[in-house]
Structures are given as C-alpha cells and as structure tokens.
C-alpha atoms as an extended CHARMM CRD file, in Angstrom:
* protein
*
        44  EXT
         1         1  UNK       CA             22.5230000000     -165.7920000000      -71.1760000000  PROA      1               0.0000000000
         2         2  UNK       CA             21.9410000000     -162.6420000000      -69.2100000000  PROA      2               0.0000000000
         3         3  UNK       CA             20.4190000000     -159.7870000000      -70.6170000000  PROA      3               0.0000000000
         4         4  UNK       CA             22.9320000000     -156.2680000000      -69.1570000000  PROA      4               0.0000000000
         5         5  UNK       CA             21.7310000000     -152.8340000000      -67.9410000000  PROA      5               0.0000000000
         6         6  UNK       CA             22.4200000000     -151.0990000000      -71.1980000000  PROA      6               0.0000000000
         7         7  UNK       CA             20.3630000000     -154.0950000000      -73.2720000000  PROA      7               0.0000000000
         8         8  UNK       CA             17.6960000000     -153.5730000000      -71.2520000000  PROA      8               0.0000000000
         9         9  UNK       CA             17.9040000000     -149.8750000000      -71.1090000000  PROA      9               0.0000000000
        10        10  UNK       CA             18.1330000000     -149.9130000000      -75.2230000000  PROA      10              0.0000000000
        11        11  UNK       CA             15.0630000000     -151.8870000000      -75.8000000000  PROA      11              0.0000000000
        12        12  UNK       CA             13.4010000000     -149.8340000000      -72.8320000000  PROA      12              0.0000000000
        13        13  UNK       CA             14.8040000000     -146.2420000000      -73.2920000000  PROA      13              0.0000000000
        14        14  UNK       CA             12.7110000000     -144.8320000000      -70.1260000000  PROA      14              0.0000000000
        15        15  UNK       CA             14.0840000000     -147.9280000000      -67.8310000000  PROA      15              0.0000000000
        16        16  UNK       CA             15.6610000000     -146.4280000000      -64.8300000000  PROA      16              0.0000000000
        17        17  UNK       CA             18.5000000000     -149.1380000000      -62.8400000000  PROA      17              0.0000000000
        18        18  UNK       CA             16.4230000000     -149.4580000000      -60.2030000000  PROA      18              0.0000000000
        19        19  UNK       CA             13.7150000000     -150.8270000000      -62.3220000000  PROA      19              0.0000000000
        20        20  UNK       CA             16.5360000000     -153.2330000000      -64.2210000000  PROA      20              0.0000000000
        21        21  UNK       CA             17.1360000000     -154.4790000000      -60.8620000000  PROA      21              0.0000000000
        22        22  UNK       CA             13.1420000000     -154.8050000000      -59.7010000000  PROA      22              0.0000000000
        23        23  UNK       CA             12.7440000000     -156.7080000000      -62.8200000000  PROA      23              0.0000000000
        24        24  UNK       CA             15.3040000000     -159.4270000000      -61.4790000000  PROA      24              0.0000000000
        25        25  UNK       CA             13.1980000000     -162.0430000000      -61.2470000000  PROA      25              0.0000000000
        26        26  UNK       CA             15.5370000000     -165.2370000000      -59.6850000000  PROA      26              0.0000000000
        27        27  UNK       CA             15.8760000000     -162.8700000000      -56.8740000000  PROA      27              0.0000000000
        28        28  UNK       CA             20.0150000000     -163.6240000000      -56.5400000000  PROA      28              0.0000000000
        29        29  UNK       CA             20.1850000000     -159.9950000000      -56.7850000000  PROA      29              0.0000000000
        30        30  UNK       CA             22.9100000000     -159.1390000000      -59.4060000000  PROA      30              0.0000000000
        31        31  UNK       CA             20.5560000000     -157.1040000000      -61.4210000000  PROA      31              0.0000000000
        32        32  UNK       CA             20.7730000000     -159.2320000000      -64.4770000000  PROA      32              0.0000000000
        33        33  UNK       CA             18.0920000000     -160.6950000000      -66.0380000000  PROA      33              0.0000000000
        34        34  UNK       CA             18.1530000000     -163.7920000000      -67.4490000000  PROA      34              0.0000000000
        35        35  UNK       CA             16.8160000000     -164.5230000000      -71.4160000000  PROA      35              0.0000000000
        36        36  UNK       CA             13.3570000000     -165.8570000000      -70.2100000000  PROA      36              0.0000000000
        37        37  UNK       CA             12.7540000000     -162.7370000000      -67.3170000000  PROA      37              0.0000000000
        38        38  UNK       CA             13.3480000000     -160.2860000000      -70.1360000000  PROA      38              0.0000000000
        39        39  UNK       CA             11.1590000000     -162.0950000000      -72.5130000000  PROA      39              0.0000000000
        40        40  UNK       CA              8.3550000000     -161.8640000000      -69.4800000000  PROA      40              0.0000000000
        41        41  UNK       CA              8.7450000000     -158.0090000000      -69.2480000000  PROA      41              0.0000000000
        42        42  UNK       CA              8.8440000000     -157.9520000000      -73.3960000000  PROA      42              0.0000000000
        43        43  UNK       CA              5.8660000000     -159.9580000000      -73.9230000000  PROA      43              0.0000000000
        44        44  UNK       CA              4.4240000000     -158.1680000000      -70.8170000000  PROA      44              0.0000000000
C-alpha cells in the first residue's frame, strides 16, 4: 500500500508537501510513498 499526505504528515507533524513529494522514492511522481519508502525515512 501507499502511505497519503496526511499519514505522512501525522507521523511527521513538521513535513511540508513538498518534502512528501521529495521523499517519493520510485520517482513516478504521484507523491505517494510506498510502505517500504516510508519505512526508509522512519528508520532513517
């Protein structure tokens, strides 16, 4: 599954969109980060 703006905005309060959409890492460029890309920028 994909992880949404407001997920990753409510486990990172500070997270502006632009970062959400930086943090895209498959690079198709819908913003959305997939299970394993947000588990990189938890564990990160």
């Amino acid at each position: 599954g994909v992880v949404t703006l407001s997920e990753f905005q409510a486990a990172f309060p500070e997270a502006t969109a632009e970062q959400f959409a930086a943090a895209d890492g498959d690079g198709d460029g819908d913003g959305a980060l997939t299970a394993a890309e947000f588990a990189t920028l938890i564990g990160g």
